[in-house]
NUDRENNU-303265 format. One record per residue (C-alpha): residue in one letter; x, y, z. Coordinates in steps of 0.5 Angstrom, whole numbers. Example, Ala and Ser with C-alpha at 12.3 -4.5 7.8 and 13.67 -1.06 7.14 Angstrom:
2
{atom "a",{25,-9,16}}
{atom "s",{27,-2,14}}
This chain:
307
{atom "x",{10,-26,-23}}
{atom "x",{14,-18,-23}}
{atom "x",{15,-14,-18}}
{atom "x",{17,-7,-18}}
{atom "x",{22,-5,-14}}
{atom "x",{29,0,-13}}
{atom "x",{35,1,-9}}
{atom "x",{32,8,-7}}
{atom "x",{27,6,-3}}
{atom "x",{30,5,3}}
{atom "x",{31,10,9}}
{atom "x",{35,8,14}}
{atom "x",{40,12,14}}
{atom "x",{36,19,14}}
{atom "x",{33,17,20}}
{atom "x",{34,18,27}}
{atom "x",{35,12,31}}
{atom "x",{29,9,33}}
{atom "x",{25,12,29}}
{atom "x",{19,9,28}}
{atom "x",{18,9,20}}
{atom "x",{23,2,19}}
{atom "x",{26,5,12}}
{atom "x",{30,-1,11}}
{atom "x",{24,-6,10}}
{atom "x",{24,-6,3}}
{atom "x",{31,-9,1}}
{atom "x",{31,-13,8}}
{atom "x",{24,-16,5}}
{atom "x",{27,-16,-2}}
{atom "x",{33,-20,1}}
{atom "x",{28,-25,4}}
{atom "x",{24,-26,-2}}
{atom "x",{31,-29,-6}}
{atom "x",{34,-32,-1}}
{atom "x",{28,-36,1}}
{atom "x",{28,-37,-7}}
{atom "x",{20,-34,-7}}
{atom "x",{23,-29,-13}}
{atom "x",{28,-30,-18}}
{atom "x",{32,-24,-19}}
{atom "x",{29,-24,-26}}
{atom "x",{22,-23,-24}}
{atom "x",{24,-17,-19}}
{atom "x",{24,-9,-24}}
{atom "x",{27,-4,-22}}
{atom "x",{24,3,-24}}
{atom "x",{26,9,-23}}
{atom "x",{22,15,-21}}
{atom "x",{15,18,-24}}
{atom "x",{15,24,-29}}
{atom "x",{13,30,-26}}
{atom "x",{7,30,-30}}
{atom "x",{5,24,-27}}
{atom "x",{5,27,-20}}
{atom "x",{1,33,-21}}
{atom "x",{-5,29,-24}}
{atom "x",{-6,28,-15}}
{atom "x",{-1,34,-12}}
{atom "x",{-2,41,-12}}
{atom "x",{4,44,-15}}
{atom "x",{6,48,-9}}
{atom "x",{7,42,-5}}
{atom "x",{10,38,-10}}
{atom "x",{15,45,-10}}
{atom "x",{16,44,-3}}
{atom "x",{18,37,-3}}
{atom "x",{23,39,-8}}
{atom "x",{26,45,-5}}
{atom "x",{25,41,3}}
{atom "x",{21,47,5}}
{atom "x",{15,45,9}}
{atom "x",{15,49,16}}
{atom "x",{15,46,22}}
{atom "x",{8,43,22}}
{atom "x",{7,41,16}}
{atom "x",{14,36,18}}
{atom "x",{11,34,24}}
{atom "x",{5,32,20}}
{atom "x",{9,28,15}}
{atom "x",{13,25,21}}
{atom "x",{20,25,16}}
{atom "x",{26,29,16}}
{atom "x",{26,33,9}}
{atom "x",{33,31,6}}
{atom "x",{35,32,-1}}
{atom "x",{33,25,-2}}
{atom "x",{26,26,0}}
{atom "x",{22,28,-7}}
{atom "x",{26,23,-11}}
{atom "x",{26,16,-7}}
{atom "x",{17,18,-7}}
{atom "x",{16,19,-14}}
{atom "x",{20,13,-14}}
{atom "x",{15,9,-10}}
{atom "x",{9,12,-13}}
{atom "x",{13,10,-21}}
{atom "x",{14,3,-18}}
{atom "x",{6,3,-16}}
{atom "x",{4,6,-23}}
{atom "x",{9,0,-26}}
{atom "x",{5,-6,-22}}
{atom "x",{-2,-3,-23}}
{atom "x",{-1,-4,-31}}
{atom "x",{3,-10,-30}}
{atom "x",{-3,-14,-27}}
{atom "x",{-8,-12,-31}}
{atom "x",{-3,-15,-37}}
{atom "x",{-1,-22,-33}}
{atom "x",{-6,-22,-27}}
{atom "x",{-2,-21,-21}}
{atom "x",{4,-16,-19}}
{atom "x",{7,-14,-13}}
{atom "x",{11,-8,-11}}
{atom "x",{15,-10,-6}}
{atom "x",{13,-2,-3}}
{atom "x",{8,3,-3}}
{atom "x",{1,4,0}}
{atom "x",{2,11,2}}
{atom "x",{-5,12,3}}
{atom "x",{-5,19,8}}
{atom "x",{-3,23,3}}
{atom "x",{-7,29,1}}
{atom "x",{-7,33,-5}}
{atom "x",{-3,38,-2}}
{atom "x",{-1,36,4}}
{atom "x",{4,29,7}}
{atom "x",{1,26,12}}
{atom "x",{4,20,17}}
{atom "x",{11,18,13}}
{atom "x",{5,19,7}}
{atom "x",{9,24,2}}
{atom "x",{6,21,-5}}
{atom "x",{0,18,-6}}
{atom "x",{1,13,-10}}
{atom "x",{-5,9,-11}}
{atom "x",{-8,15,-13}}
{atom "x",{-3,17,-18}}
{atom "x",{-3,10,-21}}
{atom "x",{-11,10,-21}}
{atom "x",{-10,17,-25}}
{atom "x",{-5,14,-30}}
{atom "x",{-10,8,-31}}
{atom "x",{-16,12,-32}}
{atom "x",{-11,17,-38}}
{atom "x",{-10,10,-41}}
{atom "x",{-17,6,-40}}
{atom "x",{-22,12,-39}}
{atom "x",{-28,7,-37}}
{atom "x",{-24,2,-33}}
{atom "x",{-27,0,-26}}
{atom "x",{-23,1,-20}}
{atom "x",{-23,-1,-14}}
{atom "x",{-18,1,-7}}
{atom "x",{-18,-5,-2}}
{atom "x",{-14,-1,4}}
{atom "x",{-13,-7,9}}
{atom "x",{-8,-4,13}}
{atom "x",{-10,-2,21}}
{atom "x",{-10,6,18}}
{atom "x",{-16,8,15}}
{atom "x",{-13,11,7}}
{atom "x",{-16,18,9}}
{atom "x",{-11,21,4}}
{atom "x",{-14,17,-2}}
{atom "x",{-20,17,0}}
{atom "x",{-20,25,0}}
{atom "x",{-17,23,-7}}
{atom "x",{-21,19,-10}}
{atom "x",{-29,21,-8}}
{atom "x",{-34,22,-12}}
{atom "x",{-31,18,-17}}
{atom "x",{-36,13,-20}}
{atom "x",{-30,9,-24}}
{atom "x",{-27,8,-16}}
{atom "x",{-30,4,-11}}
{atom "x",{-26,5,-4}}
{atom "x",{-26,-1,1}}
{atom "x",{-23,0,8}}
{atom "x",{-22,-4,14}}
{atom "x",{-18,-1,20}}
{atom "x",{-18,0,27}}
{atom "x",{-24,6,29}}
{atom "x",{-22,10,35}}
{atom "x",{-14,10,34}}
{atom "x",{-10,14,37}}
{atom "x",{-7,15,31}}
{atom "x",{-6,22,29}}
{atom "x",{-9,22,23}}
{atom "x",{-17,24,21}}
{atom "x",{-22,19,18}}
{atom "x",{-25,21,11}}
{atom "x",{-30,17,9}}
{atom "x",{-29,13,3}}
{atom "x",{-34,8,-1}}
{atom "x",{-35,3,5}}
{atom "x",{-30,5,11}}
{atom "x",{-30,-1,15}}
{atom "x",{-29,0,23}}
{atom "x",{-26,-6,27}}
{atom "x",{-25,-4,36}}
{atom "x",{-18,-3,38}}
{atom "x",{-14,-10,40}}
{atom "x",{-20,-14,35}}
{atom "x",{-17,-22,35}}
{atom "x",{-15,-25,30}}
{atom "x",{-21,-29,28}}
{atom "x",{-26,-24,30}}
{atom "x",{-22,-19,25}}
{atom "x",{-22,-24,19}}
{atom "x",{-30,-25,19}}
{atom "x",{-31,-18,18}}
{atom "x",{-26,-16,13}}
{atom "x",{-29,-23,9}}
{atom "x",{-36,-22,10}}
{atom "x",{-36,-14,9}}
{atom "x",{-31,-14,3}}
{atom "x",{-36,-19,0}}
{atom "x",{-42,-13,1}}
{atom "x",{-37,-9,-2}}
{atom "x",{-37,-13,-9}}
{atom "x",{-44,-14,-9}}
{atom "x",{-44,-7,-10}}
{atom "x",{-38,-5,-15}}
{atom "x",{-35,-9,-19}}
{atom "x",{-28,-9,-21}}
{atom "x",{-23,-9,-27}}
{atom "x",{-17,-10,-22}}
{atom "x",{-16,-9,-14}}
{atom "x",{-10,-5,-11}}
{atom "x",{-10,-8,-5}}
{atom "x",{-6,-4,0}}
{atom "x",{-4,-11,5}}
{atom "x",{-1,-7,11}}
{atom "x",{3,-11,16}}
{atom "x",{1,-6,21}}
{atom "x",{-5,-11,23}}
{atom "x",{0,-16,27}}
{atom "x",{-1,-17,35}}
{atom "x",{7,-14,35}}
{atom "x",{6,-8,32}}
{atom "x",{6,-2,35}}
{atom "x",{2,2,32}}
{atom "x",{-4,-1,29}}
{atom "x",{-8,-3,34}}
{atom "x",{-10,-11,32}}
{atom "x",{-8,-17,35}}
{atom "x",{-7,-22,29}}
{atom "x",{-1,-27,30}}
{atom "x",{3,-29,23}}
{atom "x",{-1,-35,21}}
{atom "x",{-7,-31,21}}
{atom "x",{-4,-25,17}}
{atom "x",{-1,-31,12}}
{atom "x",{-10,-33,13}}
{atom "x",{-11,-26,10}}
{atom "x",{-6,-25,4}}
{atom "x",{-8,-32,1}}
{atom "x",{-15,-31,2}}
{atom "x",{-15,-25,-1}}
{atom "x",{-11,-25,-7}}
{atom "x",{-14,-33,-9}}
{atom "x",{-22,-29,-9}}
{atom "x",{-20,-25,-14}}
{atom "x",{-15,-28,-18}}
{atom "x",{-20,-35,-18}}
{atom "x",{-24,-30,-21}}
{atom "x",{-21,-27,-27}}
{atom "x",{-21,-20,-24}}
{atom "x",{-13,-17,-23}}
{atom "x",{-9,-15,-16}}
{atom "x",{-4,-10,-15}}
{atom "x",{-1,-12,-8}}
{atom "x",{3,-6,-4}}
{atom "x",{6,-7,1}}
{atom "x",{3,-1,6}}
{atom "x",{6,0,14}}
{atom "x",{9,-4,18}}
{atom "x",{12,-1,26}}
{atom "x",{13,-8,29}}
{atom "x",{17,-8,35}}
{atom "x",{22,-12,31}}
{atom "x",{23,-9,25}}
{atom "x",{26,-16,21}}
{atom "x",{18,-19,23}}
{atom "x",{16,-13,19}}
{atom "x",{20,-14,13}}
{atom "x",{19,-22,13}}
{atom "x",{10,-20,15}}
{atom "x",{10,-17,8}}
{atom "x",{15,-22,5}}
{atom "x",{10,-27,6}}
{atom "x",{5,-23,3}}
{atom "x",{9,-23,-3}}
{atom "x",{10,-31,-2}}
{atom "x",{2,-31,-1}}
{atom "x",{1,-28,-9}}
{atom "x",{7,-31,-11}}
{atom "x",{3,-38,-9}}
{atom "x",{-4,-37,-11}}
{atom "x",{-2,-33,-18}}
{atom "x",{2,-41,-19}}
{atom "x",{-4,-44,-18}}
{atom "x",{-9,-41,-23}}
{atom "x",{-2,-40,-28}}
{atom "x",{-1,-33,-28}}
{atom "x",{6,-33,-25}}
C-alpha cells in the first residue's frame, strides 16, 4: 500500500508557539508508522508540488497570485488562520499533488493513503481555517481530466463540515458529497450544504456518533454509487481535541477507520484516505489518531490482497 507524502509538509517552524494548527503531525506520524513497521520506507512516495495548471481547474487566479506573493489583507489572514510566509504556496500545491497522487493510486491498486490532506475549507477564491488549497477538489477535477464519466464520492468525516469542498463540487451529478460532523459548533466557519450533510449534537458520544455515521453513510450509498472514496478521515473527532466537539475515545476512532475502509475495500470499490485535522491537546495523540488510520487501511487492504 503507497502513501504519498513530503518533507515540505510540516509547519512548525512558521508557527506561533501554541498555535493550534500542529504543523509537525505529518512527519511525527510518518515516524510512527515506520518505527512501528506499519509502513516500509519503500511504500511511503514523495512528491513534489502540483502544476499550476492543476491549481487553477479549483482556484481563482487572483487568489492563486496572493498565496504566491503573500498578499492576503488582514481579513482574509485571519480567515485562513495561517501566517503568510514565503513557503506557504509551495508546501500547499505540495499537499494537494500528494492527494492528486493518492487518488489515482487507489483507483490502480485499491487503497492509498496520504499521510496529509483533507483541506476541506478552501474555497475557490478564498482560504478558510488552515484550509489554503482544496485539494480534494483538485484531485476530483484531475480524475475527471482523465476519466470524464468517473463517479465520485467525498466521504468528510472530520468533526468540520467540508464547506469549502461542497461550494466546490455542487451541482456535479458525477460527485456525491457525504458529511458527518458536528452541527451548531462554535467553529468560524459556515456550512454549505453538500449531497448529504450530516449533523451530530456537540459532545456525541462514541457510540451514538458511530450508529449515525453508519446508518446515514448506508443511505448514502443506496443513492449514489461510487467508482472510488475519498475519505477525509479527521482526527478532530477524539474526546481530547480541541476543536472538534466530539467525544470519541481512540479505540473507537480505530472502530471508524476499519470499518469504513473494510465496507468499500470488501466491495471492490477504491479508497483514497486523507488525513484531515487534528488539534488534541496533545499533539503527538494527533499524529498517532491518524497514524492508526494509516495502521487501519494498511490492515483491511492486507486482508483483501491489496497491500
Amino acid at each position: 500500500m503507497r502513501c504519498f507524502y513530503s518533507s515540505d509538509l510540516d509547519l512548525s517552524a512558521d508557527l506561533p508557539d501554541n498555535h493550534l494548527f500542529q504543523g509537525q503531525k505529518f512527519s511525527t506520524s510518518r515516524e510512527m508508522l515506520l518505527e512501528s513497521g506499519i509502513i516500509r520506507p519503500e511504500e511511503i512516495i514523495n512528491v513534489s508540488q502540483s502544476d499550476l495548471h492543476v491549481l487553477k481547474r479549483v482556484h481563482d487566479d487572483s487568489y492563486l497570485s496572493k498565496i504566491y506573493h503573500g498578499a492576503l489583507d488582514r481579513r482574509e489572514q485571519l480567515e485562513l488562520g495561517l501566517p503568510i510566509t514565503d513557503k506557504l504556496f509551495s508546501r500547499c500545491a505540495t499537499e494537494a499533488e500528494a492527494t492528486r497522487q493518492t487518488c489515482h493510486a487507489a483507483l490502480t491498486e485499491g487503497v492509498a493513503v496520504c499521510l496529509a490532506g483533507g483541506t476541506h475549507h478552501a474555497f475557490k477564491e478564498r482560504g478558510e481555517s488552515f484550509c489554503v488549497f482544496n485539494d480534494v477538489a483538485i484531485a476530483v477535477r484531475d480524475l475527471q481530466e482523465k476519466r470524464p464519466g468517473i463517479r465520485i464520492m467525498i466521504v468528510d468525516t472530520d468533526a468540520h463540515q467540508g464547506n469549502g469542498t461542497n461550494s466546490l463540487l455542487h451541482n456535479d451529478p458525477r460527485v456525491f458529497t457525504y458529511s458527518i460532523h458536528v452541527g451548531m459548533t462554535a467553529s468560524m466557519t459556515t456550512d454549505v450544504s453538500g449531497s448529504m450533510d450530516v449533523k451530530t449534537v456537540r459532545y456525541v458520544e462514541g457510540d451514538m456518533y458511530l450508529k449515525q455515521l453508519f446508518q446515514s453513510l448506508a443511505a448514502a450509498l443506496d443513492v449514489f454509487s461510487p467508482d472510488i472514496v475519498i475519505w477525509v478521515a479527521g482526527a478532530d473527532n477524539h474526546a481530547k481535541d480541541q476543536l472538534g466537539k466530539m467525544m470519541l475515545t481512540t479505540e473507537e476512532m480505530k472502530r471508524r477507520d476499519e470499518t469504513i475502509i473494510r465496507a468499500f475495500v470488501k466491495n471492490r470499490i477504491p479508497i483514497a484516505v486523507l488525513y484531515g485535522g487534528g488539534y488534541n491537546k496533545d499533539p503527538k495523540l494527533t499524529a498517532e489518531l491518524h497514524k492508526n488510520t494509516v495502521a487501519s487501511a494498511k490492515k483491511v487492504a492486507a486482508e483483501f490482497g491489496k497491500s
